[in-house]
C-alpha positions as CSV (number, residue, x, y, z in Angstrom):
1,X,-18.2,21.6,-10.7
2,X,-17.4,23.1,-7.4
3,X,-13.8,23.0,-7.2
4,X,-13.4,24.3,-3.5
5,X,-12.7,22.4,-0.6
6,X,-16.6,22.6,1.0
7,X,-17.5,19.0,0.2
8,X,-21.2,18.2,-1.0
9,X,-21.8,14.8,1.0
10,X,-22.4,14.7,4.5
11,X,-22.6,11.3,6.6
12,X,-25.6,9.8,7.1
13,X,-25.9,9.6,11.0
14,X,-24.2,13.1,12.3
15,X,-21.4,11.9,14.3
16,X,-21.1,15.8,15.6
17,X,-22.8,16.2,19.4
18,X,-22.1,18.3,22.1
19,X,-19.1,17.8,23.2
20,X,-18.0,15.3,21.2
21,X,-14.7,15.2,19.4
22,X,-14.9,16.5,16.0
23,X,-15.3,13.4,13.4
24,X,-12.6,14.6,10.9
25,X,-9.7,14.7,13.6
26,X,-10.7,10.8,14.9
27,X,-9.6,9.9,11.4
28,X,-7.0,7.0,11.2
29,X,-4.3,9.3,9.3
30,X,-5.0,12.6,11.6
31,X,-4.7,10.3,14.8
32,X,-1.2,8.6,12.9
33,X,0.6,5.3,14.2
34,X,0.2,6.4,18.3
35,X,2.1,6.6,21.1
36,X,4.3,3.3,21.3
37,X,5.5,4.0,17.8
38,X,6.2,7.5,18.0
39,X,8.0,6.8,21.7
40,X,10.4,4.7,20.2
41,X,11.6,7.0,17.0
42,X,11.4,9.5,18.9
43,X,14.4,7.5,21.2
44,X,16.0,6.6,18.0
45,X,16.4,10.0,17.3
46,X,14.2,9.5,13.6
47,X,12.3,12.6,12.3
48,X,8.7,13.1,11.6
49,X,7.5,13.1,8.2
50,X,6.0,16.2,6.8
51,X,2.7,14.2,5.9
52,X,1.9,17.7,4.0
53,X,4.7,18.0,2.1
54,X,4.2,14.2,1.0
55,X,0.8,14.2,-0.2
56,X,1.9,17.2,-2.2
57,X,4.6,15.2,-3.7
58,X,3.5,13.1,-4.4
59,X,0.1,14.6,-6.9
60,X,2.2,16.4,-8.5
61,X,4.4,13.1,-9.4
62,X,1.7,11.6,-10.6
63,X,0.5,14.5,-12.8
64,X,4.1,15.1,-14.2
65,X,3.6,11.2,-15.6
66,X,0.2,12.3,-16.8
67,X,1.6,15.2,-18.7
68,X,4.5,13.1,-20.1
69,X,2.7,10.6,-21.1
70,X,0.3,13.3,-22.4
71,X,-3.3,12.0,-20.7
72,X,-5.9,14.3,-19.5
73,X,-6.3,12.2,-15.9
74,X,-6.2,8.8,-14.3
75,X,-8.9,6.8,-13.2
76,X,-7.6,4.2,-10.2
77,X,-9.2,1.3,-8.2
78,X,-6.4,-0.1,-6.7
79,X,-6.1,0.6,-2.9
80,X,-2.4,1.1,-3.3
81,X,-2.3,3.5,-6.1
82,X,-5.3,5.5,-4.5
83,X,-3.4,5.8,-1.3
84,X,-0.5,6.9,-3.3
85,X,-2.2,9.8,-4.7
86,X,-4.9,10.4,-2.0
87,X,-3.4,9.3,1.4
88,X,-6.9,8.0,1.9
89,X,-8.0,4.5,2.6
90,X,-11.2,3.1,3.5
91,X,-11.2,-0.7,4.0
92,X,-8.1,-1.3,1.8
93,X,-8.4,-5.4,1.9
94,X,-11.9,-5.7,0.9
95,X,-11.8,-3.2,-1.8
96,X,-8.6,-4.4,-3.7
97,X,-10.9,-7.4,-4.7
98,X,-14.6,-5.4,-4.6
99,X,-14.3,-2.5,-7.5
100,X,-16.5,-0.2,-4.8
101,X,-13.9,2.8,-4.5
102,X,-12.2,4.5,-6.9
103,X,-10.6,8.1,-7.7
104,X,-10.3,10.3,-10.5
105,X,-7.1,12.5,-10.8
106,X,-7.4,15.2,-13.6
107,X,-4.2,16.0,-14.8
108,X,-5.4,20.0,-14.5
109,X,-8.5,20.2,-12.5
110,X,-9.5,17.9,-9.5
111,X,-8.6,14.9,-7.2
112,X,-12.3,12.8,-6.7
113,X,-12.8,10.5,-4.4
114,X,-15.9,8.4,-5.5
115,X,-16.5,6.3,-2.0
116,X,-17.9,3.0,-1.4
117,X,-20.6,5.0,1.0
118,X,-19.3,8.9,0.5
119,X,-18.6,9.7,3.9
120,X,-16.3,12.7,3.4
121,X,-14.2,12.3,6.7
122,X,-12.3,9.7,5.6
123,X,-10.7,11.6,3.1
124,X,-11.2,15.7,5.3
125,X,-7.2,14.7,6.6
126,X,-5.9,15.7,2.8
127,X,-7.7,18.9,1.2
128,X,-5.8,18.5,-1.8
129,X,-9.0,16.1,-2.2
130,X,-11.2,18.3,-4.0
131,X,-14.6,16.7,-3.7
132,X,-16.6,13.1,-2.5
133,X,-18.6,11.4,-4.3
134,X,-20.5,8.3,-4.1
135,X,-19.3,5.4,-6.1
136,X,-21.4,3.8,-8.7
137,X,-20.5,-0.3,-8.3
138,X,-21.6,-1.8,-11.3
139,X,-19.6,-5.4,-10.8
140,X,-22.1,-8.6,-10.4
141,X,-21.3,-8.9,-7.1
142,X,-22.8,-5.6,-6.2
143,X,-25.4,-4.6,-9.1
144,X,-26.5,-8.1,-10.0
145,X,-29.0,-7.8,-12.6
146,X,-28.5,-4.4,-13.0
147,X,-24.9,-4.7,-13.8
148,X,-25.6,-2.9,-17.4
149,X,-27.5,-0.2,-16.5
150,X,-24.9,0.8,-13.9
151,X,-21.9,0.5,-16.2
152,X,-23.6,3.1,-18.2
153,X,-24.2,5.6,-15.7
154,X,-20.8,5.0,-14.2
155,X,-19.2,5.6,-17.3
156,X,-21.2,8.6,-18.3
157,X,-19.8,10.3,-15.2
158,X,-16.3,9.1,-15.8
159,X,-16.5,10.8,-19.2
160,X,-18.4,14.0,-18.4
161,X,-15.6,15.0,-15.9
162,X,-13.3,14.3,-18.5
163,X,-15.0,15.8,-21.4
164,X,-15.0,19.3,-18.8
165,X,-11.7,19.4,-17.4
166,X,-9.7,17.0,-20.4
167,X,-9.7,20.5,-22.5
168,X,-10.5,18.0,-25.6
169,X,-7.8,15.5,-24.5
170,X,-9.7,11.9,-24.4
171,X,-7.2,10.0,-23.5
172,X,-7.6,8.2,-20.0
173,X,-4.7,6.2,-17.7
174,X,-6.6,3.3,-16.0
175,X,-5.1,1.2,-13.5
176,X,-8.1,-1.5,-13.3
177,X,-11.4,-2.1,-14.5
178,X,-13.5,-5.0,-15.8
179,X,-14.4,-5.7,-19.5
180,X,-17.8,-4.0,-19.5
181,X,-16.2,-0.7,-18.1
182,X,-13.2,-0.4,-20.3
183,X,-16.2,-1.1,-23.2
184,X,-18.4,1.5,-21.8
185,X,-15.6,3.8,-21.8
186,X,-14.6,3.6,-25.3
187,X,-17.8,3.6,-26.6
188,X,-18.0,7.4,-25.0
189,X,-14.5,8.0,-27.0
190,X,-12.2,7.8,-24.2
191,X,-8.8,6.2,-25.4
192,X,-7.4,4.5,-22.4
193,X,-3.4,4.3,-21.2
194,X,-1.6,1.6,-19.1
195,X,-2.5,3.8,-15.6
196,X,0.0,1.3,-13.8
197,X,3.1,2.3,-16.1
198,X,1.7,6.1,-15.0
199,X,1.5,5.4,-10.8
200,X,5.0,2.7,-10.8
201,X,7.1,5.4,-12.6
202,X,5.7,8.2,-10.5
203,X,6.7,6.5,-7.3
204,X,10.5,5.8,-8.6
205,X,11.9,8.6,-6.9
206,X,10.8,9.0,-3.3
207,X,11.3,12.5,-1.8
208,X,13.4,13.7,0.9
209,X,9.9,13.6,3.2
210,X,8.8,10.2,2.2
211,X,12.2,8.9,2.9
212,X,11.9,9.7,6.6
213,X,8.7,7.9,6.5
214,X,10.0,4.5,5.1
215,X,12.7,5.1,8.2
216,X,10.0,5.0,10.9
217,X,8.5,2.6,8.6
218,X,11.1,-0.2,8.7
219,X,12.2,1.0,12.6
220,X,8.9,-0.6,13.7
221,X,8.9,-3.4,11.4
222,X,12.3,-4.1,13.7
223,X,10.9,-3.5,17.0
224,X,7.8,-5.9,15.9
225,X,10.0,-8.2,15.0
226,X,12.3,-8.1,18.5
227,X,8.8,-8.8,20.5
228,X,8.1,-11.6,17.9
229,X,11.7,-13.1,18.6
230,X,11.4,-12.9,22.6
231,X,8.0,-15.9,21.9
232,X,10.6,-17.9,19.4
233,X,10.9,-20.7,21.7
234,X,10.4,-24.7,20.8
235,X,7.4,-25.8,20.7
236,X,5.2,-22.2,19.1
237,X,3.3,-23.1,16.3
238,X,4.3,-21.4,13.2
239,X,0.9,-19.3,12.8
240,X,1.2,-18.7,16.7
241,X,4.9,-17.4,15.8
242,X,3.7,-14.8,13.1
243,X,0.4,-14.1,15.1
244,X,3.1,-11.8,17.1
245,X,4.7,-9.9,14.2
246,X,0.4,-8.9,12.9
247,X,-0.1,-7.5,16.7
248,X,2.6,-5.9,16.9
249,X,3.1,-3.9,13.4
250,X,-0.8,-2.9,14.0
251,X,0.3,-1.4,17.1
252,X,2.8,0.5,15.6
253,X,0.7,2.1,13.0
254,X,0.9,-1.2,10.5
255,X,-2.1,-1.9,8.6
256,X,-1.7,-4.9,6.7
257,X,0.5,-7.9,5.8
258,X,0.3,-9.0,2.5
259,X,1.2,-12.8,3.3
260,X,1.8,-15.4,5.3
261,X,5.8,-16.4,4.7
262,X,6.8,-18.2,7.4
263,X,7.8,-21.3,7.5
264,X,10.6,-23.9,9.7
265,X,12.6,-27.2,9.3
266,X,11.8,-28.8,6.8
267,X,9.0,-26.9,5.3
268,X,11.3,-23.7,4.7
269,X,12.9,-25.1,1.9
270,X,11.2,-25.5,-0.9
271,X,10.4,-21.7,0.0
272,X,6.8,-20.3,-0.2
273,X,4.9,-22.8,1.7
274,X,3.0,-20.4,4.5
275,X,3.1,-20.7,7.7
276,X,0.8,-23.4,9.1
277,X,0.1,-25.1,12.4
278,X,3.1,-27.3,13.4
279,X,5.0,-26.7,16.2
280,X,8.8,-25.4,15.4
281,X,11.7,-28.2,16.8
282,X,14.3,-27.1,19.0
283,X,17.3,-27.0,16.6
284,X,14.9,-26.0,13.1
285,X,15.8,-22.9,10.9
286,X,12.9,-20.6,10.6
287,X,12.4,-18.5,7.7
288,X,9.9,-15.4,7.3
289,X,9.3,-12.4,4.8
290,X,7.9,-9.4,6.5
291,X,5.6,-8.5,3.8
292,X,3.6,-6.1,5.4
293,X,2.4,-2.6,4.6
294,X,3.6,-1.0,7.8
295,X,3.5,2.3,9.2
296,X,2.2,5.7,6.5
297,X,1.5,3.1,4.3
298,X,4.8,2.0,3.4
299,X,5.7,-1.4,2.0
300,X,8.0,-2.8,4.3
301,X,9.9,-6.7,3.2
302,X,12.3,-7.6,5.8
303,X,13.4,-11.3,5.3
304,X,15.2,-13.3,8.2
305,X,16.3,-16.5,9.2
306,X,16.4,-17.8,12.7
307,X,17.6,-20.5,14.6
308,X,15.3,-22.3,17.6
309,X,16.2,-23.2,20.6
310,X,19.6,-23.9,22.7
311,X,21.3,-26.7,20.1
312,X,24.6,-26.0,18.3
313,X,24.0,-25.1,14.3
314,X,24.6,-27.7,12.7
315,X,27.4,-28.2,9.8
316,X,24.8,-27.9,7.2
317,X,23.2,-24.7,8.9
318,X,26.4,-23.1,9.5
319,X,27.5,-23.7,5.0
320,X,23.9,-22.5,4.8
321,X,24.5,-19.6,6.6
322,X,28.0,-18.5,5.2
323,X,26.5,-19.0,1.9
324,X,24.0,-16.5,2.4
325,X,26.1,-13.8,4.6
326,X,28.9,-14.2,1.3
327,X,26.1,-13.6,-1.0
328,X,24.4,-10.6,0.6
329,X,28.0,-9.3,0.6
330,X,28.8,-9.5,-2.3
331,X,25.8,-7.8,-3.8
332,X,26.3,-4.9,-1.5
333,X,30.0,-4.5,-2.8
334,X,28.5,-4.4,-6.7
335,X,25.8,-1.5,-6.0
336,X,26.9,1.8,-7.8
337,X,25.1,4.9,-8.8
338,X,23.1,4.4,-12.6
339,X,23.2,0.7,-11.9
340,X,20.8,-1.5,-13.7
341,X,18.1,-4.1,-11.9
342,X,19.7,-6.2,-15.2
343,X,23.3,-5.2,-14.4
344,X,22.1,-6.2,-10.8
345,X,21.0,-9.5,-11.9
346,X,24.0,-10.4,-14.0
347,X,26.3,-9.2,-11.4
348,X,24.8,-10.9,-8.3
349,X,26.8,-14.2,-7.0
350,X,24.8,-17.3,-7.7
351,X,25.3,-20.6,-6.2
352,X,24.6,-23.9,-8.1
């Protein structure tokens, strides 16, 4: 296998004219978040991220788990683990429920891309990518009747790549895969390994890089949020309301939010009822979890409560309120280097 960075698959219409920009640079990671986002860290004084230094990172975390947990690679399908490990993406949604792109990270030897169509310049932003390759999709959805041929072939390549760079180790991390594939696998003498104990431990410990990242991360969450605020008046819908916070964390290099937590008056508590169509009341509490993958790719969970309109809080808003401003303060006072999440939990103040 060709283990330089002169990728074998070309796109199918070529995107390169005269004069035309060239395709690898109009990639959604080379462009980054744009010039609104960028304006306004740059005015809060927060430094770039060495996108570089990152993607570097963060491979070689994930192969330090590898090692330790003594596996020749890892084969991923989930979006979020890919882009971990890759810092490429290609229709992140769709594919986290249509197995149709995956990647194959040899602990020594290369990073694969196998793509849902194996156009190489979504991935020409990262050459620690070593090669593109075009996925074989064996799920119902996508092979139908010949669902069992496919398996085979897809796991005959799975386990030849193994089988050369493995150096005789057959054992396999795997994040996802369906019944037939993990049989398929085995049946070529792969023993496979929890790949999602492998990718959560390797993203414990964020770098110094990936912390100035989360920065500008959360920064535009904020300034998302302050737009969404100035259209929190009586009378906006609660899907109109969060309509605000999805254009404006896409225009500051957001992709995605992962729910719809928003929710006023008396439909905020019970919590986790999602925001529907029904006008927010002068004088409601409204509620809303953030939830969105925001800007690098960063998870970003900002939770808030606001109150609508001119009216007074009333008594029961205002215990509401001190409740919850004693309890985050508390919790802040507890935290302490070589704490525990359980420590955490025991620790935390609780209210009947």
């Amino acid at each position: 296998m060709n283990m330089s960075n002169n990728k074998r698959h070309q796109a199918k219409i070529n995107p390169l004219t005269a004069d035309s920009e060239d395709i690898f640079s109009l990639n959604m990671h080379a462009q980054g978040p744009g010039e609104l986002a960028e304006g306004e860290w740059q005015a809060a004084g927060l430094a770039a991220p060495d996108m570089t230094a990152i993607r570097e990172y963060r491979l070689n975390r994930v192969r330090a788990q590898l090692k330790a947990s003594d596996c020749a690679g890892i084969l991923l399908y989930d979006p979020l683990n890919i882009r971990y490990v890759t810092d490429s993406t290609n229709m992140s949604l769709w594919t986290s429920h249509n197995a149709t792109r995956y990647a194959l990270v040899m602990t020594e030897g290369p990073v694969i891309i196998f793509e849902f169509d194996a156009h190489e310049f979504l991935s020409n932003h990262n050459p620690l990518i070593t090669e593109v390759r075009p996925a074989i999709t064996y799920l119902y959805f996508t092979a139908a009747e010949f669902s069992d041929k496919k398996v085979k072939l897809w796991a005959a390549e799975i386990s030849s790549i193994v089988d050369e760079f493995g150096a005789g180790n057959k054992r396999l991390a795997l994040d996802h895969c369906a019944p037939e594939g993990v049989h398929e696998l085995q049946a070529r003498g792969l023993k496979l390994y929890n790949g999602e104990e492998v990718m959560e431990l390797a993203r414990v410990i964020k770098s110094d890089e990936e912390m100035h990242a989360m920065r500008r991360s959360i920064f535009a969450t904020e300034m998302s949020m302050s737009v969404m605020r100035e259209h929190f008046q009586p009378g906006v819908s609660e899907t109109r309301l969060w309509s605000y916070l999805h254009a404006e964390m896409l225009s500051r290099g957001g992709e995605w939010i992962e729910t719809r937590l928003l929710a006023a008056g008396p439909r905020a508590n019970p919590w986790y009822q999602e925001c529907s169509s029904r006008p927010i009341q002068n004088g409601e509490l409204m509620s809303f979890d953030t939830d969105l993958v925001g800007a690098y790719g960063y998870c970003t969970d900002i939770s808030r409560s606001w109150l609508c309109g001119d009216q007074k809080p009333t008594d029961a808003q205002k215990d509401i309120y001190s409740k919850a401003y004693e309890q985050v303060q508390h919790n802040i006072s507890i935290l302490r280097p070589g704490m525990s999440f359980m420590d955490m939990t025991n620790e935390a103040l609780e209210y009947p």
